[in-house]
C-alpha positions in Angstrom: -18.8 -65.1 -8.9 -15.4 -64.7 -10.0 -13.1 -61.8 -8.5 -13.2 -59.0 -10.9 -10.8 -55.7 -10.9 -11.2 -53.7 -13.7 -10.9 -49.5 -14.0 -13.6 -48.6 -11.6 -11.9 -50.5 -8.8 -8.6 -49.1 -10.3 -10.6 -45.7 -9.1 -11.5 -46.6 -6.1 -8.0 -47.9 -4.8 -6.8 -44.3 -6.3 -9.4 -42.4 -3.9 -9.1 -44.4 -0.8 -5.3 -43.6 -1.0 -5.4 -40.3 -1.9 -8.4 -39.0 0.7 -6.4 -41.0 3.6 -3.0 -39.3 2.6 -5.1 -36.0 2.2 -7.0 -36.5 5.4 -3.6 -37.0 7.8 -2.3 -33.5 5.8 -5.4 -31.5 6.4 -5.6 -33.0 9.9 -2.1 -31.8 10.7 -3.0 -28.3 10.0 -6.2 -28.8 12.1 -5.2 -25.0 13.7 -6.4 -23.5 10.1 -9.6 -22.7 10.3 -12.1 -25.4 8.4 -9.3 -28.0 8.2 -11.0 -30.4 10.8 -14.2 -30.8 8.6 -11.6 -31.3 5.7 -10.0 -34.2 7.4 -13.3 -35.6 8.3 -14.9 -35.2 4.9 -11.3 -36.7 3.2 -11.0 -39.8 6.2 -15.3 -40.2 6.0 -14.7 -40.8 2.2 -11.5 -43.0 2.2 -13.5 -45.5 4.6 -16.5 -45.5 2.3 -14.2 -46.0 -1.2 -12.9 -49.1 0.8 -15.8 -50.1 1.8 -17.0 -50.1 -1.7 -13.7 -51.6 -3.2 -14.2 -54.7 -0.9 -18.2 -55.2 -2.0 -17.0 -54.6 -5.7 -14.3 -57.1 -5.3 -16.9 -59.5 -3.3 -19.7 -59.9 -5.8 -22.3 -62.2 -5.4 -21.4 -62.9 -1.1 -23.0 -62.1 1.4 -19.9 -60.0 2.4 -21.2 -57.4 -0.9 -24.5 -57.0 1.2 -22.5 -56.4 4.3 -20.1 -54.2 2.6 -23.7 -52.0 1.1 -24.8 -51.9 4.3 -21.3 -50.6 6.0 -21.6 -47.5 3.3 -23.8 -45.7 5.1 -22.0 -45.2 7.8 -19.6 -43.4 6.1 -22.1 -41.3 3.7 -23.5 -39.5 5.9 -20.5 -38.0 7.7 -18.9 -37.0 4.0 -22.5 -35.2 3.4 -22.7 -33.2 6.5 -18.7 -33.0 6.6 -19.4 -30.8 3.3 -22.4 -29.1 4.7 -20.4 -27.9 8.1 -17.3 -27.1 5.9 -19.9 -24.8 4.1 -21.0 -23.5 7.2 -17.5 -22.7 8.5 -16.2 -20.3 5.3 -19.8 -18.3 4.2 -20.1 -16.5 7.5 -22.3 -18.6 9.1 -19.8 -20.3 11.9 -21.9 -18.8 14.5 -24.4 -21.6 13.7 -21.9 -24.2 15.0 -23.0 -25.9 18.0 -23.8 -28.8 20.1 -27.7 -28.3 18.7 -26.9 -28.2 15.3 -24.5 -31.2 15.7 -27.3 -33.1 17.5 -30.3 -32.3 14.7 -27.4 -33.4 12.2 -26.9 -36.4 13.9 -30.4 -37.3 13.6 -30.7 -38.3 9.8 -27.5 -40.6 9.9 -28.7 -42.5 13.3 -32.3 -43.0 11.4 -30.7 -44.0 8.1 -28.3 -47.1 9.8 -31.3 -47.9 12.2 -33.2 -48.2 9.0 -30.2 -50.3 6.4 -29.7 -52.1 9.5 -33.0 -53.9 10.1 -33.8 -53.6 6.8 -35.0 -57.5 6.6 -37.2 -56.3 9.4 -39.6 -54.2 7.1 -37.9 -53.5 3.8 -38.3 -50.0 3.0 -34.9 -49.5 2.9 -34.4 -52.1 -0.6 -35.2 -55.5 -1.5 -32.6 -57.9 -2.8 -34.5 -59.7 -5.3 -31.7 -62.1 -6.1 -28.3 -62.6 -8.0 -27.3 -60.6 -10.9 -24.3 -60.8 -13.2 -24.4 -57.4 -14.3 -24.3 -55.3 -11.1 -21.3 -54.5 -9.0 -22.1 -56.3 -5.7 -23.2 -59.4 -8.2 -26.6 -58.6 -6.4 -30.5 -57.2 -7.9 -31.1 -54.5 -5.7 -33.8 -52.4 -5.9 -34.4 -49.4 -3.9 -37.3 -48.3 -2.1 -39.0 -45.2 -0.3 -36.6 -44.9 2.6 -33.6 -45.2 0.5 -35.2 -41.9 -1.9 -36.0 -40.2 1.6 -32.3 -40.2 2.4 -31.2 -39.3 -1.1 -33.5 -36.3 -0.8 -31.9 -35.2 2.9 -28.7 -35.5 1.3 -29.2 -33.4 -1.5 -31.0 -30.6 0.4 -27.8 -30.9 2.8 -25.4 -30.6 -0.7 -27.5 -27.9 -1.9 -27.9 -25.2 0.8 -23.5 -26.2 1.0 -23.4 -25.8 -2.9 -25.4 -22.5 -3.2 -23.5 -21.1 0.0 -20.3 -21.7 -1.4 -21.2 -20.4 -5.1 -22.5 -17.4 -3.5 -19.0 -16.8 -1.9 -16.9 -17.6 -4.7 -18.4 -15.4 -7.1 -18.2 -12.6 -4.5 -14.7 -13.1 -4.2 -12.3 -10.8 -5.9 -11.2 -11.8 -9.2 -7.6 -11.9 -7.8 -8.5 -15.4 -6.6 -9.5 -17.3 -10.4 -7.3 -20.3 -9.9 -9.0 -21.2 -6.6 -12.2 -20.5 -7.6 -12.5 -22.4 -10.4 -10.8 -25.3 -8.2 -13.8 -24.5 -5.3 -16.3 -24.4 -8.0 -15.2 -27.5 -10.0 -14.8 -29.6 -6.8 -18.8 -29.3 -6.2 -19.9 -30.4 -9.7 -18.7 -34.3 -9.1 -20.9 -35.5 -6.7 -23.6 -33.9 -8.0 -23.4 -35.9 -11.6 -22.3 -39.2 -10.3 -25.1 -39.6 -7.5 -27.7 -38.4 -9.9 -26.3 -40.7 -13.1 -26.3 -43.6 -10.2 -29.8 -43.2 -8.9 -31.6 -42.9 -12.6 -29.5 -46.7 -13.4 -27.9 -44.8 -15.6 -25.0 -46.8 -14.6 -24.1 -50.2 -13.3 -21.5 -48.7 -10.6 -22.0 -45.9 -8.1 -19.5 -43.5 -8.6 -20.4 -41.7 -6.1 -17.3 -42.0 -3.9 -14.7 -41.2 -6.5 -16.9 -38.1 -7.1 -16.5 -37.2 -3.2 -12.4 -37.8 -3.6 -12.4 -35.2 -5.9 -14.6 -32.9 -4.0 -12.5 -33.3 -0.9 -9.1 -33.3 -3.0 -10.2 -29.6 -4.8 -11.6 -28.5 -1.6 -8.4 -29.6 0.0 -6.0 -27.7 -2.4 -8.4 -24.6 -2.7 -8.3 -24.2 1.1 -5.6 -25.0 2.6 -3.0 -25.1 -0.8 -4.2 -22.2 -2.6 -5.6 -20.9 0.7 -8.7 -18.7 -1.0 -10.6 -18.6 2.3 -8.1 -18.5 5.1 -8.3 -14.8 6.1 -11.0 -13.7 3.1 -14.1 -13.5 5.0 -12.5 -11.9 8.0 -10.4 -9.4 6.3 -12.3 -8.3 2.9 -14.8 -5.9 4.7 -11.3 -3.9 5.5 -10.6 -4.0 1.8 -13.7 -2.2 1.1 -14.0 0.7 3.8 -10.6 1.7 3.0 -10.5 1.4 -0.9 -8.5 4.5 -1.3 -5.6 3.2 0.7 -3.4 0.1 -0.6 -4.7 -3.1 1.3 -2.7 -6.1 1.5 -3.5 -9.4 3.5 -0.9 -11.8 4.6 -1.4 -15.2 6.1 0.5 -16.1 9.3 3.5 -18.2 6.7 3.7 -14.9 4.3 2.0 -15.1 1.6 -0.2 -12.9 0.0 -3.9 -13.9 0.3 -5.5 -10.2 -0.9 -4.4 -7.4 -2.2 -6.8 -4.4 -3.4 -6.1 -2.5 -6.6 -4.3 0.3 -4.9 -2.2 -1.9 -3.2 -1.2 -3.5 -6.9 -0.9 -0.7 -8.9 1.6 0.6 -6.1 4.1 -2.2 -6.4 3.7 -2.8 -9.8 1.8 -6.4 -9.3 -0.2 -8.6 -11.5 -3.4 -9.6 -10.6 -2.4 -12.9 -9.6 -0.6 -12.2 -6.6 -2.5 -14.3 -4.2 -1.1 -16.8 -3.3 2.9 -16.0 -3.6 5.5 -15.2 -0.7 5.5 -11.5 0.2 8.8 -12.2 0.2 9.2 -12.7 -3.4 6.1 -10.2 -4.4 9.1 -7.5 -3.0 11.9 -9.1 -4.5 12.6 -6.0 -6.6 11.9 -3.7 -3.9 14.2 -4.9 -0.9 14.2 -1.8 0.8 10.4 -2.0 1.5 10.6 -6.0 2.1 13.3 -4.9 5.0 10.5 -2.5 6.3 8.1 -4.6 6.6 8.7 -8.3 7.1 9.7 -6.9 11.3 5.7 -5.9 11.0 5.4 -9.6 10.6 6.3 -10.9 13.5 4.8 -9.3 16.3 0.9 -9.9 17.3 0.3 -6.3 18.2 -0.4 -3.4 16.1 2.7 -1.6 14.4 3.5 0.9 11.9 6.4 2.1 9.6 7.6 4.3 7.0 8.9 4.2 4.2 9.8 6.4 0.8 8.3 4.9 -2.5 9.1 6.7 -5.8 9.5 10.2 -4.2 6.4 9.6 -2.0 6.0 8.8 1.3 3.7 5.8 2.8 2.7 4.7 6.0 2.2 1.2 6.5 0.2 0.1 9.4 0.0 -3.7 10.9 -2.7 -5.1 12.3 -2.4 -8.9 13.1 -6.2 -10.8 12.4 -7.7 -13.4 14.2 -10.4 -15.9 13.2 -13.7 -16.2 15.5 -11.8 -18.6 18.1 -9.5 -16.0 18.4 -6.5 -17.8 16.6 -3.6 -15.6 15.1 -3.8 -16.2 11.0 -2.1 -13.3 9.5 -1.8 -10.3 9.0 -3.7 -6.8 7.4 -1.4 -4.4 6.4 -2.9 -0.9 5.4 -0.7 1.1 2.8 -1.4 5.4 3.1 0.3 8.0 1.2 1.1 10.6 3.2 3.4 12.4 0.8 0.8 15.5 1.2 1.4 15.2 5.2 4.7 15.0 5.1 4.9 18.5 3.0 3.0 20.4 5.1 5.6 19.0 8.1 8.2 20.2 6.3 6.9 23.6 5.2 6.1 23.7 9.1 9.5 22.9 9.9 10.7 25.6 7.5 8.6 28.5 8.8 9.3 27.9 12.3 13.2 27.8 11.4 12.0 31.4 9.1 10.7 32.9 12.3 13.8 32.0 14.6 15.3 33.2 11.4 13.6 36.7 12.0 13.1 36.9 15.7 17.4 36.9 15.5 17.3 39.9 12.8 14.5 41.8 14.8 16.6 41.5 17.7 19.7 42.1 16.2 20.0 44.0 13.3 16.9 46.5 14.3 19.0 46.9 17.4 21.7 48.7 15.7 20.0 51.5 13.9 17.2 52.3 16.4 20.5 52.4 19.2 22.6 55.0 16.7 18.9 56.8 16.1 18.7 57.0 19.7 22.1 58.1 20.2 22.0 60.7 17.6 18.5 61.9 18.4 20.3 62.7 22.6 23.6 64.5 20.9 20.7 66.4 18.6 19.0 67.8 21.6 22.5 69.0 23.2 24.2 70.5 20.1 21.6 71.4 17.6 24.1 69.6 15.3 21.8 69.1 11.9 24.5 66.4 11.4 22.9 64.1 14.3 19.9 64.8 12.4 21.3 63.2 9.5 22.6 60.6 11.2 19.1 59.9 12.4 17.1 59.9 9.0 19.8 57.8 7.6 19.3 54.9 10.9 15.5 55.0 10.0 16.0 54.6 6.2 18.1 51.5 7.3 14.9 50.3 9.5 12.5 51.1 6.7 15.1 48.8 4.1 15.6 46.5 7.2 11.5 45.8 7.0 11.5 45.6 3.9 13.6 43.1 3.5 11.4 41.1 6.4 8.7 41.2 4.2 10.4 40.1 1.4 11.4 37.0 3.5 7.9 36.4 5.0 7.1 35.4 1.0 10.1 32.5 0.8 9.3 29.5 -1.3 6.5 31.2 -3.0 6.9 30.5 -6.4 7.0 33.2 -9.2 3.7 32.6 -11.4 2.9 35.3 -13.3 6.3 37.0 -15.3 6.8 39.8 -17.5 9.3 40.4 -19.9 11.9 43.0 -18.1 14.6 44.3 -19.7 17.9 43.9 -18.1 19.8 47.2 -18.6 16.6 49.3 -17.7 15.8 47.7 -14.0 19.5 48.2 -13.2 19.5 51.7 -13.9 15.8 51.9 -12.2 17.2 49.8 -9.1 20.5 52.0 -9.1 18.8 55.5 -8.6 16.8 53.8 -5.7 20.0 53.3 -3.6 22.1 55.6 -1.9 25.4 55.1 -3.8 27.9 56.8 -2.0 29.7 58.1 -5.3 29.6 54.2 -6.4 29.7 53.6 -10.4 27.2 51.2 -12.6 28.5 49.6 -15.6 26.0 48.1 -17.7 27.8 45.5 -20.4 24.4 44.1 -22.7 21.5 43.3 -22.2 18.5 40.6 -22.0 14.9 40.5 -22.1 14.4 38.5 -19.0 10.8 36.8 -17.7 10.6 37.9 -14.3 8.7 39.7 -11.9 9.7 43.1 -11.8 9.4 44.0 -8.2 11.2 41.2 -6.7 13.8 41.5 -9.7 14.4 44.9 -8.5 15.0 44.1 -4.5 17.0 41.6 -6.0 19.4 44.5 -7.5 18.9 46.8 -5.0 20.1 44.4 -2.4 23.1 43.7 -4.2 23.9 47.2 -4.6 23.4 48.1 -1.2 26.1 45.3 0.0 28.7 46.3 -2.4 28.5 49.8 -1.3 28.0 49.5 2.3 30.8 46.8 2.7 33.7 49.0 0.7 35.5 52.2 2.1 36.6 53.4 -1.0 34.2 54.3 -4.3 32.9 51.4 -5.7 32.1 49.9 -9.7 29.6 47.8 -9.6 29.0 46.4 -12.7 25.7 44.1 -14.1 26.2 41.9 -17.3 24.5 39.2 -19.4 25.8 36.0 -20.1 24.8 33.0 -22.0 22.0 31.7 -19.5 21.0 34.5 -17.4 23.3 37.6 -15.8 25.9 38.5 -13.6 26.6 41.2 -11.0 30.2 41.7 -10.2 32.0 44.9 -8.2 35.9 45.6 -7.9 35.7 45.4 -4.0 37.0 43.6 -1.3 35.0 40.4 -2.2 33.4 37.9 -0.1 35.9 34.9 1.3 35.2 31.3 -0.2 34.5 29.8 3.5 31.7 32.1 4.3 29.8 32.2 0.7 27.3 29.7 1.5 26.6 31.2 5.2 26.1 34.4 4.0 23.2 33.6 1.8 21.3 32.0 5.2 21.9 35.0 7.4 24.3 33.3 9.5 27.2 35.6 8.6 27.6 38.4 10.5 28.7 42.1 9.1 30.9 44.5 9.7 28.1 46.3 11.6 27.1 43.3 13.5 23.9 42.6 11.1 23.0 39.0 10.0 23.5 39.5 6.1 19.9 39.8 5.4 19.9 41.6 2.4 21.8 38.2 0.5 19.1 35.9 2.3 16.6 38.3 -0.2 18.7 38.2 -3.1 18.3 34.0 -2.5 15.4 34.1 -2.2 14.2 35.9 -5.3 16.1 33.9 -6.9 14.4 30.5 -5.8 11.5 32.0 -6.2 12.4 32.2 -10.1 13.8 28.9 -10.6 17.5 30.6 -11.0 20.7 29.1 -9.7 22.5 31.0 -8.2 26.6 31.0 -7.0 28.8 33.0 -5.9 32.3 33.3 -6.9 35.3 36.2 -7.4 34.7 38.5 -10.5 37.9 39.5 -12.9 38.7 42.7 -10.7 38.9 40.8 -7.5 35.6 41.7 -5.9 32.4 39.7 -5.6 30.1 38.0 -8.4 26.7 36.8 -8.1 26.3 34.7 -10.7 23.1 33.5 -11.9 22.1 31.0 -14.3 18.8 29.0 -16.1 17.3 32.2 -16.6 14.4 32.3 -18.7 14.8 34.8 -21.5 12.3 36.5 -23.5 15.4 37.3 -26.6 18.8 36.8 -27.5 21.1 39.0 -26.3 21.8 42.6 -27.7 24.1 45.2 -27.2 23.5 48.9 -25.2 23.4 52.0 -27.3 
């Protein structure tokens, strides 16, 4: 019969070269776990599309027959190259084995025992002569051995088919574009075998069917790489949902990522597959972090600041069941609530060096000049020592006070009442010993504050403009646009020291630590007020402080 290439050995030139060139790529990245059965699947079917090529393009010789018979050498490795495949990525590689290769091994020995002495008893088929409308140019017809194969082969395809559906449609959605290549590359062979054994068409397109499966598997796998690290690492994605998971093959690229994880970096749900690289190309301070995680096969961690939140990101390289390095899990926690606590611990410990210096110090003084004036007392009778003493515990009692006042830093001021400005001046004035000192009050303001704390505020102010000037003292207390002032005429307070004296680093004239402006700070953090210091107009001190809510406008004193 005459040579005859039309499109269906147009297809089976296309598959032979396209499964070989497939085959040497898959085989080259044999250390990727199921890429051997994919280069044995690709090479199996390459053979058996030339195979066919060469009996389409021999119609009618003897060297079709041969070339029908040579097939099944090559289907039966492509059938149980798909079933082990399947095997290898639905959790079921512990079934690998020399006993499981041998009972597979079975069915292909049996089936070219059988094709091959076929003329011997003809169950296999029976060539009932030549025909000029089949694709060897021969009338075959098939017979109870050949369906006895057909039927191992699809129960092998099946249980492969089912295992792998059953996979893929657990998957995350993340992975659409591979599964719908994994999915689509089992549909081929299925239709072609089924339209060929029915005669519902003169040429087996089987084969081509298989190049596709091999090619989709192919690009699903080790392209798209949907099951590299999956199995191993998506249990880890599920015990620790709350946390950001993200998986990373061993050349970078991302091959999971949970919805914390996304919603954190600001991804789309199609990350898989890209370069971690580029996934952080708009956050290259946390790409500098942790590509060094990367590149070590032992378990490391980082940290790193995210948005005014802190994360930890742990490491931890995985391995497939031969114990092969393929990537990486990194596990993404927000310790922000941690890190708080840390620092509030950090801050109370510096509080209580903070007081274990003015207990030491300061309550030195006055219990020393009580002691002092308590000895003289006993020898003169002098009620001036007496006065000395009462005056050395009222500065203890003040002194404790103030302690307490401290022990309540960086508590935040809730509940505020309105509090008129001029009135808790006067009411914190006639609390202090002034010394002949002199209030000015110049307006006033409905301020929301706590009254208590506003009032140590004041008093503490008072006290230090009395107590650090010889001569009488004005103090004087004023509103201003966006809160109020207190200002005296004394000596004032030098510009290199204003900062130190508010953290109870300066010392006194009397060798204490300042305390009393460590309070007046700290009320005012407490309220949300700024607070600076500065010279008023008649050369003395002002404490100046500003974003002060107000109840009012201001109005003036009667």
């Amino acid at each position: 019969m005459a040579v005859r290439f039309g499109p269906y050995e147009v297809l089976l030139v296309v598959a032979a070269i396209a499964t070989a060139v497939v085959a040497v790529y898959a085989w080259r990245r044999r250390d990727k776990p199921g890429a051997p059965f994919l280069a044995l699947i690709l090479a199996s079917n390459s053979a058996w599309a030339v195979v066919s090529l060469v009996g389409s393009l021999a119609r009618g010789e003897a060297l079709a027959l041969l070339s029908a018979k040579l097939v099944y050498l090559f289907v039966p490795v492509t059938v149980t190259g798909v079933f082990l495949f399947a095997l290898t990525y639905t959790g079921r590689e512990h079934w690998l084995g020399p006993r499981l290769y041998a009972a597979l091994a079975v069915e292909p020995i049996l089936l070219n025992v059988a094709v091959w002495t076929n003329d011997v008893h003809g169950a296999f088929w029976t060539v009932d002569g030549v025909s000029e409308s089949s694709r060897l140019g021969w009338d075959i017809t098939y017979d109870v051995l050949f369906h006895a194969h057909i039927g191992y082969s699809y129960l092998l395809m099946a249980a492969a088919t089912v295992w792998l559906v059953q996979f893929a449609l657990g998957a995350d959605r993340l992975y659409q574009r591979q599964i719908l290549g994994l999915l689509a590359s089992l549909v081929p062979p299925w239709i072609a075998n089924v339209l060929f054994v029915v005669s519902a068409v003169a040429v087996d397109p089987t084969p081509i069917a298989f190049a596709l499966t091999g090619l989709g598997l192919t690009w699903s796998i080790l392209r798209a790489r949907l099951l590299d690290i999956t199995p191993i690492a998506r249990a880890a994605v599920i015990q620790t949902i709350a946390d950001g998971v993200i998986v990373v093959d061993d050349t970078g690229r991302v091959v999971d990522a949970n919805a914390t994880a996304r919603e954190l970096f600001d991804w789309p749900e199609q990350i898989v597959g890209a370069s971690l690289e580029s996934a952080l190309s708009d956050e290259p301070a946390v790409a500098a972090r942790i590509e060094p995680l990367l590149h070590d096969s032992e378990e490391r961690s980082t940290e790193l600041e995210i948005e005014h939140r802190f994360y930890t990101i742990d490491a931890s390289p995985l391995e497939d069941v031969r114990g092969e390095f393929i990537g990486h899990a990194l596990l993404v926690h927000d310790v922000t609530d941690r890190k708080d606590r840390e620092l509030e611990l950090k801050r109370r410990n510096e509080q209580l060096d903070r007081f274990a210096g003015v207990v030491s110090h300061d309550l030195r003084n006055p219990l020393h000049v009580a002691s002092s004036a308590l000895h003289l007392a006993k020898e003169t009778g002098s009620e001036a020592h007496f006065h000395r003493v009462e005056r050395a515990h009222r500065r203890m009692e003040q002194l404790i006070q103030d302690l307490l006042m401290l022990a309540r830093e960086g508590e935040e001021i809730a509940d505020r009442e309105s509090v008129s400005l001029a009135e808790i001046a006067r009411t914190s004035w006639d609390t202090v010993s002034t010394n002949g000192a002199t209030l000015e009050i110049d307006g006033d303001r409905t301020l929301l504050a706590d009254p208590n704390r506003l009032q140590q505020l004041l008093e503490n102010l008072y006290r230090n403009s009395v107590e650090h000037t010889e001569s009488d003292v004005t103090v004087r207390i004023a509103a201003t646009d966006d809160g109020f002032l207190v200002a005296d005429d004394g000596p004032g307070i030098p510009r290199s020291v204003r900062e130190s004296v508010l953290e109870g680093d300066y010392s006194t004239e009397d060798g204490g630590l300042g305390i009393g402006l460590m309070v007046v700070d700290h009320v005012a953090s407490a309220h949300g007020w700024e607070l600076t210091i500065g010279d008023s107009t008649e050369g003395g001190a002002c404490f100046r402080f500003s974003n002060v809510e107000t109840a009012d406008t201001e109005r003036s004193v009667n």
